[in-house]
N, C-alpha and C positions, 0 to 999 in steps of 0.2 A: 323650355318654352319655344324656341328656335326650332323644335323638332317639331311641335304639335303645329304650329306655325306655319309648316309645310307640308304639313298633311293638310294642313285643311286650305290652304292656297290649289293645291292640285284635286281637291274633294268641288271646288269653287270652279277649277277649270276643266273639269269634267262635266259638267252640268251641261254644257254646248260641245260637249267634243264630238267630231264628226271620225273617230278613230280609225284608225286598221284595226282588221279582225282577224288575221290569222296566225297564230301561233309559233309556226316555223321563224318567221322574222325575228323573234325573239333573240336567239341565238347571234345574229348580225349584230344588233346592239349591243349584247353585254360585250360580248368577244371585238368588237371597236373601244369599248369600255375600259375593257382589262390592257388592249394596246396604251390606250390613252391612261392610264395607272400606272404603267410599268418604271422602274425606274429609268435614271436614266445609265445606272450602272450597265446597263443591257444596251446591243448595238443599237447605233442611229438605224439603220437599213429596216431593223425588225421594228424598232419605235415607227417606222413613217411606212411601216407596210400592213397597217390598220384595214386595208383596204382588200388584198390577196386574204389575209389570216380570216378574217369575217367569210367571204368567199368559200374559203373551205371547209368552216366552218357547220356547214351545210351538206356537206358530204356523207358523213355515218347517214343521216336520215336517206338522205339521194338513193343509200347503198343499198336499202330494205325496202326494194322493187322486184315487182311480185316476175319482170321481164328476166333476173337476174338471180332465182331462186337457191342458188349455191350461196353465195353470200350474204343473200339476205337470211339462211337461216342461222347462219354464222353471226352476224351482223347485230341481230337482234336481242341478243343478250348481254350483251356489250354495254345498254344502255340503261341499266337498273339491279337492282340488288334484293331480292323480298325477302329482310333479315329474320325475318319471325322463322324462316324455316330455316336457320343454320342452327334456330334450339339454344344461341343463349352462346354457345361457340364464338373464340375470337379467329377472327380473318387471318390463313396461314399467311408466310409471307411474299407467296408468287401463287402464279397462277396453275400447276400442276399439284402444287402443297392440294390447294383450294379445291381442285377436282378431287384427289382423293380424301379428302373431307367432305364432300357431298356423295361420297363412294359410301363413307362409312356411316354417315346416317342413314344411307339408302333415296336419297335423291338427287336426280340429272340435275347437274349444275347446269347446263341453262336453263332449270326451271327456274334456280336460285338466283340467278342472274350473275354478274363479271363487271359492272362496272370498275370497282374498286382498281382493279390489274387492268382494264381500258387505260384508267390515265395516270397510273406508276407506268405502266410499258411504254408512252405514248410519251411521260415527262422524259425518260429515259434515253428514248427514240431521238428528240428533242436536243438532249443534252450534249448525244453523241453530234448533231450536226454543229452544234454552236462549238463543239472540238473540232472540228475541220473547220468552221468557220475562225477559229483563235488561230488555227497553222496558215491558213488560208483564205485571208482576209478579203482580198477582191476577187475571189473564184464567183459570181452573181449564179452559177448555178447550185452552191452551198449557201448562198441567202435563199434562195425561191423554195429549196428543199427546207431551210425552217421553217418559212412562211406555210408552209405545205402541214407539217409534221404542227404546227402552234396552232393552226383552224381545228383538225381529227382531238387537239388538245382542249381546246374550246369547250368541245363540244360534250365531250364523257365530263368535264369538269363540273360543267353547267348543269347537265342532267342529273346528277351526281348535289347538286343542291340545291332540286326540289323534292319535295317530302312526296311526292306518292310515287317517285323512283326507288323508294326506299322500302317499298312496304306490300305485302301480299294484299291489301287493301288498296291497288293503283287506281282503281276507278269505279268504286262503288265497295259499300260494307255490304256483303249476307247476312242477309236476317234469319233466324231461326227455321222462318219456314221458306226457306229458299231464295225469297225475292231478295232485289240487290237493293238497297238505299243508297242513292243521289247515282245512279249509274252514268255515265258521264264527265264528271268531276275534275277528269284530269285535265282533258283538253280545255277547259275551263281553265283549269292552274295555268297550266301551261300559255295560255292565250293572254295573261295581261300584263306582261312588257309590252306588246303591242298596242294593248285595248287601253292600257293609260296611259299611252304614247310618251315613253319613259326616253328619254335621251341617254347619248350614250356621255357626253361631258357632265351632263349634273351625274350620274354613278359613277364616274373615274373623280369628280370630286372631294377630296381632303380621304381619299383610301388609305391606310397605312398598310404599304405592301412587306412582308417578310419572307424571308425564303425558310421553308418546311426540314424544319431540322430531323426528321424521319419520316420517309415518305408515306410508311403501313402506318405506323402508327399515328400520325397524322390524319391521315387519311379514314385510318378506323374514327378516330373522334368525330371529323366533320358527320361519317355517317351517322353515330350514335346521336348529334346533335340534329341532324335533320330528321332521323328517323323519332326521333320526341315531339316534333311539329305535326305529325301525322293526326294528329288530335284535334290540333288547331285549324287545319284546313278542314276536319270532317263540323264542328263547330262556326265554320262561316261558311258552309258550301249553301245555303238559301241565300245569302247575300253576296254572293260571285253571280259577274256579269254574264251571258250568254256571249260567247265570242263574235257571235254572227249578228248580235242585235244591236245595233249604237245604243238605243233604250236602259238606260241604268240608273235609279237613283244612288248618286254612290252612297257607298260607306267608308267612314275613315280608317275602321278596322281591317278592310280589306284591304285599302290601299295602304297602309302602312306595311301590312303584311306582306304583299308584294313589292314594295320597296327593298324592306328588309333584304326578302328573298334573292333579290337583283343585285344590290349592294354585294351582300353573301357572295356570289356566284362572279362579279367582277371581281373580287379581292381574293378570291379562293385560286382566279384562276391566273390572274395577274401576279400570283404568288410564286403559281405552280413555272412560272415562265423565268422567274425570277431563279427557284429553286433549279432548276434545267441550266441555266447561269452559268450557276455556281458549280455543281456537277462534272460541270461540263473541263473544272480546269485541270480535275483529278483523272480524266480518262486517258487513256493511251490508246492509239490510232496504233492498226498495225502497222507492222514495218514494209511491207508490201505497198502499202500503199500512197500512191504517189497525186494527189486531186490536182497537179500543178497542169499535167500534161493530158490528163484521161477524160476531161471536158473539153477538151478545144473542139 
């Protein structure tokens, strides 16, 4: 009851809402979200650096500019997975496994996409600083390098749990005789964290955050689960908002569903930060290496 309750409270304050329309913002919210979710088993510095982490959070997208075409074609696959072409195949467990598994079907893996190894490399990345941050606790420039490595973390996380990052059908089905149905679709998805002016304290909300007791395999589930919603977004793409238009009657099915989705994406990634933690007390720093004296 408490749940329909809230859908149709924010169904009620939509009817006047004067929104944001673009999409990119999204990403600042959950990832303030997941800050504000995280336990508090995790540093204070990183708890109250909501602010940097969101910030860079924004960056992967930044990076896939057309001024910048090395990286951005790099960049670009990074951000999605279209599992229908791995054929039913389970995800190796690194990213060269994965290349030659798209070797051996016979296609470029970044047609397949990478996100999956984005944010295992990325939790990873992650893990190792919060080890130099455990040897080296007031170094502030191994806090700003989490802060740095938890935004790039954000972001693959997020992307990673909406359904049409998941799917050779990102932005429109083909129809038989060629044409696309609902072509568009995505930046629709993707545009209403903003478009229902979703806060980032109600989605950090009663989260239960756990840390990911295997990162692949983990990580394989979340996609198999989003990649099954692909259904459900093709199913309510007539009643998704135009991002650009305030003009919406809402629906509560949408909105729940983007809820859902956002919920998903703060607790997935508040998790992953969590999991980074933990990681982080098993690693061994080399011996070389001295952060006491090499930042002054």
């Amino acid at each position: 009851m408490k749940k329909v309750m809230l859908v149709l409270g924010m169904t009620l304050l939509l009817v006047g809402n004067t929104s944001r329309a673009w999409w990119s913002g999204g990403h600042g919210i959950l990832t303030r979200a997941a800050v504000e979710a995280a336990p508090d088993e995790i540093p204070e510095f990183f708890r109250t650096g909501g602010g940097m982490i969101a910030h860079c959070a924004f960056d992967p997208d930044v990076s896939k500019n057309q001024g910048t075409p090395t990286v951005r074609s790099s960049e670009h696959s990074e951000h999605y997975i279209d599992l229908e072409l791995l054929q039913g195949r389970s995800l190796p467990k690194n990213r060269y496994e994965y290349i030659q598994l798209c070797t051996e079907i016979g296609i470029r893996p970044e047609k397949v996409g990478l996100v999956p190894y984005a944010v295992i490399e990325w939790t990873e990345r992650l893990a190792i600083a919060f080890t130099e941050h455990r040897k080296w606790p007031d170094n502030v420039f191994i806090q700003n390098k989490c802060l740095v490595y938890a935004g790039f973390l954000a972001h693959y996380a997020q992307d990673m749990c909406q359904p049409l990052h998941l799917t050779v059908d990102y932005n429109g089905r083909r129809q038989p005789d060629g044409t696309i149905l609902h072509k568009g679709i995505h930046e629709k998805v993707d545009a209403l964290v903003e478009f229902l002016d979703m806060e980032s304290a109600d989605l950090a909300e009663a989260q239960e955050i756990a840390a990911l007791d295997n990162l692949m395999t983990d990580i394989s589930k979340l996609v198999e689960n989003g990649h099954s919603l692909v259904d459900k977004v093709y199913n309510l793409a007539d009643s998704l908002p135009s991002p650009r238009n305030k003009e919406w009657t809402a629906v509560p099915e949408v909105i729940e569903f983007a809820r859902e989705r956002a919920r998903e994406s703060v607790r997935f990634t508040a998790s992953l930060y969590l999991t980074a933690w933990r990681i982080s007390k098993t690693v061994e720093l080399p011996s070389w290496l001295d952060r006491s004296v090499s930042d002054k």
